[in-house]
C-alpha positions as CSV (number, residue, x, y, z in Angstrom):
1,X,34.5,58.4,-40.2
2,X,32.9,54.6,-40.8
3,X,35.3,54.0,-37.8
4,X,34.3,56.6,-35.1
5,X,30.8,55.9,-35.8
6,X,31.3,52.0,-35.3
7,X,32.8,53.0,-32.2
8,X,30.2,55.5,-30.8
9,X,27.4,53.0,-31.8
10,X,29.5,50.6,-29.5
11,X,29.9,53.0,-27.1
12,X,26.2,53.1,-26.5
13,X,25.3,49.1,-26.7
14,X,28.1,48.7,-23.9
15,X,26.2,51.8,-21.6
16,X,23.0,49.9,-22.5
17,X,24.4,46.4,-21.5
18,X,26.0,47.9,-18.5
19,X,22.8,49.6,-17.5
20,X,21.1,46.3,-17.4
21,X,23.9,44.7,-15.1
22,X,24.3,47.7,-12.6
23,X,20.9,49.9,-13.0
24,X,22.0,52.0,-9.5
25,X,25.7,52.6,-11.2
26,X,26.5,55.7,-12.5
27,X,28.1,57.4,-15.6
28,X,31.5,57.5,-13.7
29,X,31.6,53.9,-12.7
30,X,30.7,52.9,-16.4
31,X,33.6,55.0,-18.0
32,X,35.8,53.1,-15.2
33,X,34.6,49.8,-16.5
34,X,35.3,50.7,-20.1
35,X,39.0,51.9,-19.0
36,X,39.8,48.8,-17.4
37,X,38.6,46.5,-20.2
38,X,41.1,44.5,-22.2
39,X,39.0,42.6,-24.6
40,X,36.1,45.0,-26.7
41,X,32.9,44.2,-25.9
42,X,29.9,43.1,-28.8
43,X,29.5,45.4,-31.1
44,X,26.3,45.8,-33.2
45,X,28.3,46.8,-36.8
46,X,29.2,44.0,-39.1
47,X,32.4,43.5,-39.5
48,X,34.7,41.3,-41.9
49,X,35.5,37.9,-40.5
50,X,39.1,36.9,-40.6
51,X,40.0,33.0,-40.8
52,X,42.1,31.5,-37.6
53,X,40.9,33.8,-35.2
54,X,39.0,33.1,-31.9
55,X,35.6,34.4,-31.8
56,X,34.7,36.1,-29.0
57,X,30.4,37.1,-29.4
58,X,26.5,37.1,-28.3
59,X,24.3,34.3,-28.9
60,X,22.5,37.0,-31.4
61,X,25.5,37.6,-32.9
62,X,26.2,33.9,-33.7
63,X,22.7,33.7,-35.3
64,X,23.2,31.9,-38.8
65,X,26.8,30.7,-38.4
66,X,28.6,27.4,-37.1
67,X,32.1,26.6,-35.6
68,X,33.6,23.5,-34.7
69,X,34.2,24.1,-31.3
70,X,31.7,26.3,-29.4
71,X,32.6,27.4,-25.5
72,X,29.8,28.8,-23.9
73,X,31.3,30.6,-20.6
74,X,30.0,31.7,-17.6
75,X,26.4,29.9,-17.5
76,X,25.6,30.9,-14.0
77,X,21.9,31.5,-12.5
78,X,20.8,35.1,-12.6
79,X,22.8,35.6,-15.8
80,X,21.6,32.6,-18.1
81,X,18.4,32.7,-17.7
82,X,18.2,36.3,-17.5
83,X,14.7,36.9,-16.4
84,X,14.8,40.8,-15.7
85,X,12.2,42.3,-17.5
86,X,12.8,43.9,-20.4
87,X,11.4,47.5,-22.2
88,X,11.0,48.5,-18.4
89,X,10.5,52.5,-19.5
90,X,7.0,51.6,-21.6
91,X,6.6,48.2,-20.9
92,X,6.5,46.6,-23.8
93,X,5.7,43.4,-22.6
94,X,3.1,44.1,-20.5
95,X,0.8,45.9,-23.6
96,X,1.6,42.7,-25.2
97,X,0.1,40.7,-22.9
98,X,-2.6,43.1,-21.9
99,X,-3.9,42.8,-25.7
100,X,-3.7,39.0,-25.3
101,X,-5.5,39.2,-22.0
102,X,-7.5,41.7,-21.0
103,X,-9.1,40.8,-18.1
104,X,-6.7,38.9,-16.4
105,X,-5.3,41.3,-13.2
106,X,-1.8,43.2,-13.5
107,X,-0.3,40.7,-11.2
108,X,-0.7,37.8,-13.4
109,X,0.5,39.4,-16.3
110,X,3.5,40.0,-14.5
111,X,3.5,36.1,-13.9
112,X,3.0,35.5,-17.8
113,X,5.1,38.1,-19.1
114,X,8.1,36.2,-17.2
115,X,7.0,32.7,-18.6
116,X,7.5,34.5,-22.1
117,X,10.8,35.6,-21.0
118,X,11.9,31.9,-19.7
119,X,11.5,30.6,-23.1
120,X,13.2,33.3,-25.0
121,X,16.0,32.3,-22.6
122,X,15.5,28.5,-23.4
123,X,15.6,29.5,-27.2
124,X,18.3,31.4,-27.0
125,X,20.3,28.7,-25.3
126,X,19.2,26.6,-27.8
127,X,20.7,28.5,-30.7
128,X,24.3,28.8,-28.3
129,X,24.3,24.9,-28.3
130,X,23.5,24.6,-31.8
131,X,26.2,26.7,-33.0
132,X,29.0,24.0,-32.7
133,X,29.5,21.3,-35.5
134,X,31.8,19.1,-33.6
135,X,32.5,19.9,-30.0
136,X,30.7,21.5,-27.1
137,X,32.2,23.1,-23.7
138,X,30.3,25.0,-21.5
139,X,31.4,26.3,-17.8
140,X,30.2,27.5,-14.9
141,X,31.4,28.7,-11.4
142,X,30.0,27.6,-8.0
143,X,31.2,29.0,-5.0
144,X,29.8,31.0,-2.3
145,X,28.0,34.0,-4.4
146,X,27.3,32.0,-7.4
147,X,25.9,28.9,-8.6
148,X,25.3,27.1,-12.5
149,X,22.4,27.9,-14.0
150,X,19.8,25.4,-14.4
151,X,20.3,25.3,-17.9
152,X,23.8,23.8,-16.8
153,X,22.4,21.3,-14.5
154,X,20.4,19.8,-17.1
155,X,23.2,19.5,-19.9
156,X,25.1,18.2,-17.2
157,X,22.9,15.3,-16.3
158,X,22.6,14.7,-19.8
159,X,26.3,14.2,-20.9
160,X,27.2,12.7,-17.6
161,X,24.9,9.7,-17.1
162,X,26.7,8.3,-14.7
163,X,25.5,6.7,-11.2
164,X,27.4,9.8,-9.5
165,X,25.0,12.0,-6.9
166,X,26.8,14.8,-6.9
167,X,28.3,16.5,-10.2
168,X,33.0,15.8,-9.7
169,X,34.1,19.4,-9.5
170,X,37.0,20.5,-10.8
171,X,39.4,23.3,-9.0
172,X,39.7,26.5,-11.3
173,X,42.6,28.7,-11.1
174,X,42.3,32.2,-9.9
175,X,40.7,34.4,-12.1
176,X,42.8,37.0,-13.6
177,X,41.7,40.3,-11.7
178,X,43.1,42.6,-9.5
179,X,40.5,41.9,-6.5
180,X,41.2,38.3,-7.1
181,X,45.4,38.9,-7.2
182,X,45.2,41.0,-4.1
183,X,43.0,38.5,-2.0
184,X,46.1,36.0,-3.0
185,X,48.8,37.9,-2.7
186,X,47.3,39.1,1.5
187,X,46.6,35.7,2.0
188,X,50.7,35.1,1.5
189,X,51.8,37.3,3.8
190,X,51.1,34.8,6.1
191,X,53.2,32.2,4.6
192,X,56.7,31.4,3.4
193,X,56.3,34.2,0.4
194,X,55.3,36.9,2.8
195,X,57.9,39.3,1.5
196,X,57.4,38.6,-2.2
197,X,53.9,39.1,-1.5
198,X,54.3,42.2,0.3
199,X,56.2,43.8,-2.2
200,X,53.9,43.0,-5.1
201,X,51.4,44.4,-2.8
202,X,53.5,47.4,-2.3
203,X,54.0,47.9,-6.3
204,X,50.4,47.7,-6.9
205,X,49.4,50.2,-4.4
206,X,52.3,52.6,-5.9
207,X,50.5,51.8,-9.4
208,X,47.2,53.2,-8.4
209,X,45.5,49.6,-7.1
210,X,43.4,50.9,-4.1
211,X,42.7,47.3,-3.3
212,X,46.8,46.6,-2.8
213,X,46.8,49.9,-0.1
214,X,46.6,48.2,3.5
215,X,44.5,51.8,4.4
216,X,41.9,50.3,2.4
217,X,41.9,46.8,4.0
218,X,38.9,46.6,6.7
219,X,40.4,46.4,9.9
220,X,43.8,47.2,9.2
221,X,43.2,50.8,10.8
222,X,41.1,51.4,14.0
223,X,37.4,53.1,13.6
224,X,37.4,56.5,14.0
225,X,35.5,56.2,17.0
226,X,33.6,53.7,19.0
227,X,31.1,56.1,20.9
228,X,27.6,55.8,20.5
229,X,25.5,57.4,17.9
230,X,23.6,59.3,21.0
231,X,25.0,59.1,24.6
232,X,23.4,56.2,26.9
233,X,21.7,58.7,29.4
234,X,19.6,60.9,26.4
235,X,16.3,60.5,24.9
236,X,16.1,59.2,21.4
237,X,13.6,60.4,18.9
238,X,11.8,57.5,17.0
239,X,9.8,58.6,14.0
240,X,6.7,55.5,13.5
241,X,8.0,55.3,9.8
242,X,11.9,55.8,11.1
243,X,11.0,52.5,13.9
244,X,9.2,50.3,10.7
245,X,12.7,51.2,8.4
246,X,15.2,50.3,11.4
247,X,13.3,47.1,11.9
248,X,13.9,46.5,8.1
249,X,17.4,47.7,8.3
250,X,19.6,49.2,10.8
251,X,22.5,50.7,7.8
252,X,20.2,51.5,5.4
253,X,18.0,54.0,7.9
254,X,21.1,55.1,9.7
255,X,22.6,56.8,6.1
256,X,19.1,57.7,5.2
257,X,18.7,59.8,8.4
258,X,22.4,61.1,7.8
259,X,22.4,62.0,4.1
260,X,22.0,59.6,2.5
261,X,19.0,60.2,0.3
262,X,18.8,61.9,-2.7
263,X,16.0,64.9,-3.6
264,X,12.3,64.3,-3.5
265,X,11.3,62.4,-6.4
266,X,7.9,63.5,-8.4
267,X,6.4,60.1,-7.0
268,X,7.4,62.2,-3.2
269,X,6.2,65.4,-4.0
270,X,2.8,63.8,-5.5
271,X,2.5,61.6,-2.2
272,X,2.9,64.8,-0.3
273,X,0.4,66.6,-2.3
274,X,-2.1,64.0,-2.4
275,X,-2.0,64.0,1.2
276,X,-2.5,67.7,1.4
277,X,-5.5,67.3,-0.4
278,X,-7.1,64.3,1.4
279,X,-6.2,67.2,4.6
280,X,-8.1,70.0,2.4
281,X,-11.7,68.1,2.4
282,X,-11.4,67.2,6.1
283,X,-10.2,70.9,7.2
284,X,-12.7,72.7,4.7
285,X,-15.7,71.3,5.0
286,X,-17.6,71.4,1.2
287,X,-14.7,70.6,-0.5
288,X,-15.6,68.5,-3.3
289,X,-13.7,66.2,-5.8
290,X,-13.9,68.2,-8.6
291,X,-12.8,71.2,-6.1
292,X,-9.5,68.8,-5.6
293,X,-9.2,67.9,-9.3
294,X,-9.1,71.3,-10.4
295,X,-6.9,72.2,-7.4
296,X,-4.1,69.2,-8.5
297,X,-4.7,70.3,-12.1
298,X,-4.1,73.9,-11.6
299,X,-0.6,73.4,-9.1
300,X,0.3,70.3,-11.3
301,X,3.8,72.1,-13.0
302,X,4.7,72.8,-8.9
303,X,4.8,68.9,-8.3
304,X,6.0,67.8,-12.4
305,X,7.9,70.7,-14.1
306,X,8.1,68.0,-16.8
307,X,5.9,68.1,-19.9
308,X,4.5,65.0,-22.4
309,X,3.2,61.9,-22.3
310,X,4.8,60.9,-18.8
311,X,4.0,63.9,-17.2
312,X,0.2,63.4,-18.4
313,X,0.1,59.9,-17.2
314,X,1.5,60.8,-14.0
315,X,-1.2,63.6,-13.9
316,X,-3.9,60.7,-14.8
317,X,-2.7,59.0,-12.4
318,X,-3.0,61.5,-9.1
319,X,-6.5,62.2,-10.8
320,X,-7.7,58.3,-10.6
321,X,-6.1,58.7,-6.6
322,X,-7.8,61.5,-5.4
323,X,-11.3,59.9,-6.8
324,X,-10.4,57.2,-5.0
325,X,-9.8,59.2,-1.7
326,X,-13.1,61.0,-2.5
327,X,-14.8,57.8,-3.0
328,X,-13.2,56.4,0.2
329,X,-14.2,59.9,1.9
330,X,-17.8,59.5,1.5
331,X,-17.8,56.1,2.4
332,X,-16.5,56.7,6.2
333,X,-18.9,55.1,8.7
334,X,-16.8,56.9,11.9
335,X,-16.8,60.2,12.5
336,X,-14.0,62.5,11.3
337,X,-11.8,64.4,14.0
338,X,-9.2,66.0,12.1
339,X,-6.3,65.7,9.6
340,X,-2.1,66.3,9.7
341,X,-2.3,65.9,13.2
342,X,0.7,65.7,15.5
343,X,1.9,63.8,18.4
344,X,5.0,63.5,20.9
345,X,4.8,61.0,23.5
346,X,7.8,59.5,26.3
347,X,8.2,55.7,26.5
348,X,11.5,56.3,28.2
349,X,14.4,56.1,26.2
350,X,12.1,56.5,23.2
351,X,10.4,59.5,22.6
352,X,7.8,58.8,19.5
353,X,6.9,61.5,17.8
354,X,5.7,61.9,14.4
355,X,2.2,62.8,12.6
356,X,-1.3,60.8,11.4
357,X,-3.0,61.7,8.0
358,X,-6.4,61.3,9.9
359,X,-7.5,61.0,13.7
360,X,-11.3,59.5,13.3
361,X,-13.5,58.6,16.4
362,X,-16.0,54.7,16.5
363,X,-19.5,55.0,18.4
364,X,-18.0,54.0,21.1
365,X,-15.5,57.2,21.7
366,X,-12.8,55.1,20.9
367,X,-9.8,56.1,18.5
368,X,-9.2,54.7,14.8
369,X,-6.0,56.2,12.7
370,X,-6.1,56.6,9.2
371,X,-2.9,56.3,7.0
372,X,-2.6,57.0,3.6
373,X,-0.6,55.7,0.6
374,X,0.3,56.5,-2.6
375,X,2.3,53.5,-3.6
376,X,1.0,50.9,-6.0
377,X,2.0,48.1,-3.6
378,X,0.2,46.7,-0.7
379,X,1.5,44.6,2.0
380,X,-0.2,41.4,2.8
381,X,-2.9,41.4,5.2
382,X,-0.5,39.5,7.9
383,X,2.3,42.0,7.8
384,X,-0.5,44.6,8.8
385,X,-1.1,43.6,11.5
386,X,2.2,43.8,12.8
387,X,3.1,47.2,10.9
388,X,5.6,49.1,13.4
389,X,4.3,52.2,12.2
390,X,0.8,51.7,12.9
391,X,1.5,50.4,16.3
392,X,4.0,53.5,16.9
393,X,0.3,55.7,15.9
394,X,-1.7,53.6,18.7
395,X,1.3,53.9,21.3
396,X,0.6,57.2,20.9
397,X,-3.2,57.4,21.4
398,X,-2.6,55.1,24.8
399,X,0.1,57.0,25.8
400,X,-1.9,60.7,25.9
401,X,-0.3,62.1,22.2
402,X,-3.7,63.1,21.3
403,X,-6.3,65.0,23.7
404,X,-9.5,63.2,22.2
405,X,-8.6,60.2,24.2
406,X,-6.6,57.8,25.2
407,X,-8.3,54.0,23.8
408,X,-7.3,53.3,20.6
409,X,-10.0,50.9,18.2
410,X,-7.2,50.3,15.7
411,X,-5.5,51.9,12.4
412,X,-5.4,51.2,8.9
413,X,-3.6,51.4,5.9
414,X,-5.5,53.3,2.8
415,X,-3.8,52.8,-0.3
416,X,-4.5,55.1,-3.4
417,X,-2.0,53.9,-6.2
418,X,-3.1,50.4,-6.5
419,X,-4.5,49.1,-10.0
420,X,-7.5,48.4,-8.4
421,X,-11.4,50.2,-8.8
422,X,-11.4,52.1,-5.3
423,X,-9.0,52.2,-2.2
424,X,-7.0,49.0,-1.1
425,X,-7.4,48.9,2.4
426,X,-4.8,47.2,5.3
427,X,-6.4,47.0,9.1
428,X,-4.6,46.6,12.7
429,X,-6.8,45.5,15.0
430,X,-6.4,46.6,18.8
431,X,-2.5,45.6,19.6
432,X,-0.8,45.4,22.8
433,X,0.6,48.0,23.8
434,X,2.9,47.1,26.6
435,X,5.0,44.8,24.3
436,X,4.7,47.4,21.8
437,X,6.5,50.1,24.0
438,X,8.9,47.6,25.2
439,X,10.2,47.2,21.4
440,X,9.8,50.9,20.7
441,X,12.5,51.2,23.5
442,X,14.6,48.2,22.1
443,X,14.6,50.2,18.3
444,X,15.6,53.3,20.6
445,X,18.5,51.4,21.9
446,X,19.7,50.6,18.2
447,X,19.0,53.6,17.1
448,X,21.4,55.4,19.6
449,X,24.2,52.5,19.5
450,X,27.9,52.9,18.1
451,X,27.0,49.8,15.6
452,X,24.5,49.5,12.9
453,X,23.5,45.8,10.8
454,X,22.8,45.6,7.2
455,X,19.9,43.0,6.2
456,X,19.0,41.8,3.5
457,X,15.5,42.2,2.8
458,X,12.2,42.4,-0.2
459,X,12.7,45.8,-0.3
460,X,17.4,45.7,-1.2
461,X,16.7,46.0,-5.1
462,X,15.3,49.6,-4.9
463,X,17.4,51.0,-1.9
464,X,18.7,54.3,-2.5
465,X,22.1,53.5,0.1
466,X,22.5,50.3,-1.9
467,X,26.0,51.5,-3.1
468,X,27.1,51.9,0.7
469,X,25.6,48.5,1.6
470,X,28.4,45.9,2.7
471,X,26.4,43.3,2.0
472,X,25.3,44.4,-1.8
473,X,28.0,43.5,-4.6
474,X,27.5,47.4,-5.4
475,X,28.5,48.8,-2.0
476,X,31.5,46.2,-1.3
477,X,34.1,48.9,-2.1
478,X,33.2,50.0,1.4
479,X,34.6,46.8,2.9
480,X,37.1,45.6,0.3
């Protein structure tokens, strides 16, 4: 019994630690980790110690006890430090710091919250260091993907005082995985072993290795076709949200629009709801905010069938956005036209259409688009002014997608979810809109084309395509 239980409770520190490498991995690709492992991982039990045996264990586990030769493996940056925070479900930090500071702005704490982080990591690689009575080794890896930690760079200048500018670096040999055999074994088959090779190939492949099946090798069979997405001589429909996400990148808005994304999330549905009531108090004049409160209150299982404390905050939450949108509301200097309002305008190979949360009209008849967000995260001020989706919304004022007129005064961005006291706002000025349509054509063009480019970008950590992403060490199985 003692045993199964030590194994459970190790069964759930290796799901947490994996969870921490590979947050977007499921429960499948965890249990095929565990299946392929060789060597147990940590376990949080104690356990007898037995004399003559290599130790193989945390830092935390070490705590207290010495050897006489320590080997601290794989000190590469990203892993040692590892600055991701930690407690991210109540953030534990955060209250921490929020006791110690109160009125220092979220965005700071964030800042000290990863100082404190830094030198548990500096402690901890302290205590690692310290373990060894008589000798020392520690390793690290630099090739293309990786590189030694800092930590490493400074223990190395610190053993090695030599005259030397660059560290010697010493050839490893190839580490003993299948995705490492494979690679070697392909890259003989152009050489002297090319049948040995092949046939080792050919036994792994029989044995279950995906990686050893040429059918799996990119390239080594022809695409399934080569025809564009949408033929050459055919309008294509850009949304002004769809244009800003190709911009950012091509893959990840081409599986989005084909599949790609999972169910509305509560953060979706309350964004959608939030913008039905900012639509509410523009449509039905006398609407008030406690009208809207008691309206979000009242449909509030519809958008979070959840119950508890989350559910509450999340329902504290809207509450503290829609006074904000009140609050922003009365505040309006330009006169209100209408809410939800649709458009659908030809550029020529583009055809924009999509919808504005609010059409208002200057003094001077012009046009000014409102767009509201729920997200706690502004963009800068700069990258405003050249938001793709905002420019799509003035295209389509100058282009006739709205019968009030055809002079747009600008647009703006209204967030609601932000930590500060009222509305964050985000303004585009007057833009051209010539070079705008010409790149509204040139997104068309991709949109419709037989290839599609994954970029890396701010936004990679949280896509929901991640897996598929050749260029994301989750999505390589697409390429490997």
């Amino acid at each position: 019994a003692d045993r199964d239980l030590d194994a459970m409770m190790q069964l759930f520190e290796s799901a947490a630690r994996y969870s921490e490498r590979f947050p977007l991995s499921g429960p499948a690709a965890f249990i095929a980790e565990i299946a392929t492992e060789d060597i147990a991982g940590d376990v949080i039990t104690a356990k007898g110690v037995r004399p003559d045996f290599v130790e193989i264990l945390t830092v935390h586990s070490a705590k207290g006890r010495q050897w006489d030769l320590v080997a601290v493996a794989g000190l590469q940056e990203g892993t040692w430090p590892n600055l991701k925070t930690r407690s991210s479900l109540l953030g534990a930090e955060r209250l921490v710091e929020r006791q110690r500071n109160p009125d220092i702005p979220r965005d700071q704490l964030d800042v000290i919250a990863a100082s404190g982080l830094m030198q548990d990591e500096e402690r901890l690689f302290h205590v690692a260091l310290t373990r060894a009575k008589h000798s020392l080794f520690i390793t690290a890896v630099q090739r293309d993907d990786e590189e030694p930690s800092h930590f490493f760079e400074t223990i190395e200048v610190m053993v090695n005082k030599t005259d030397l500018d660059e560290p010697v670096l010493t050839d490893v040999p190839r580490p003993i995985t299948a995705p490492a055999l494979v690679a070697e074994l392909r890259a003989n088959l152009h050489g002297d072993n090319a049948v040995e090779a092949a046939a080792l190939l050919k036994t792994m492949s029989t044995e279950g290795i995906y990686l050893a099946d040429p059918d799996n090798w990119i390239g080594s069979v022809p695409l399934s076709t080569d025809q564009p997405v949408i033929e050459s001589d055919k309008e294509v429909v850009v949304s002004p949200s769809g244009a800003e996400s190709f911009v950012e990148c091509g893959v990840k808005w081409f599986l989005q629009n084909n599949g790609g994304t999972d169910g509305d999330s509560t953060a979706q549905v309350l964004g959608s709801a939030i913008h039905a009531f900012a639509a509410k108090m523009v449509q039905e004049p006398g609407t008030t905010k406690e009208d809207l409160v008691a309206n979000l209150k009242s449909s509030w299982k519809l958008i979070d069938p959840e119950s508890g404390w989350v559910s509450a905050s999340h329902l504290e939450n809207a509450v503290t956005m829609l006074g904000k949108f009140a609050e922003y509301h009365a505040k309006t200097t330009r006169t209100v036209v209408d809410a939800e309002m649709r458009f659908d305008v030809s550029l020529g190979r583009a055809r924009i259409r999509g919808s504005i949360d609010r059409l208002e009209v200057e003094a001077d008849g012009s046009l000014f688009i409102i767009d509201f967000k729920t997200g706690g995260s502004p963009i800068s001020t700069k990258d405003a002014k050249e938001n793709l989706q905002l420019a799509s919304y003035q295209v389509g004022i100058a282009e006739g997608g709205f019968t009030q007129g055809t002079i747009s005064a600008g647009a703006e961005l209204v967030y609601l979810g932000t930590d500060a006291a009222g509305a964050t706002l985000r303004k585009q000025d007057h833009i051209d809109i010539d070079a705008t349509k010409v790149k509204l054509n040139q997104i068309a063009e991709g949109m419709g084309a037989a290839t599609f480019f994954a970029t890396i970008n701010k936004r990679c950590k949280g896509c929901p395509v991640r897996k598929s992403c050749p260029v994301q060490s989750d999505g390589r199985s697409v390429i490997s």
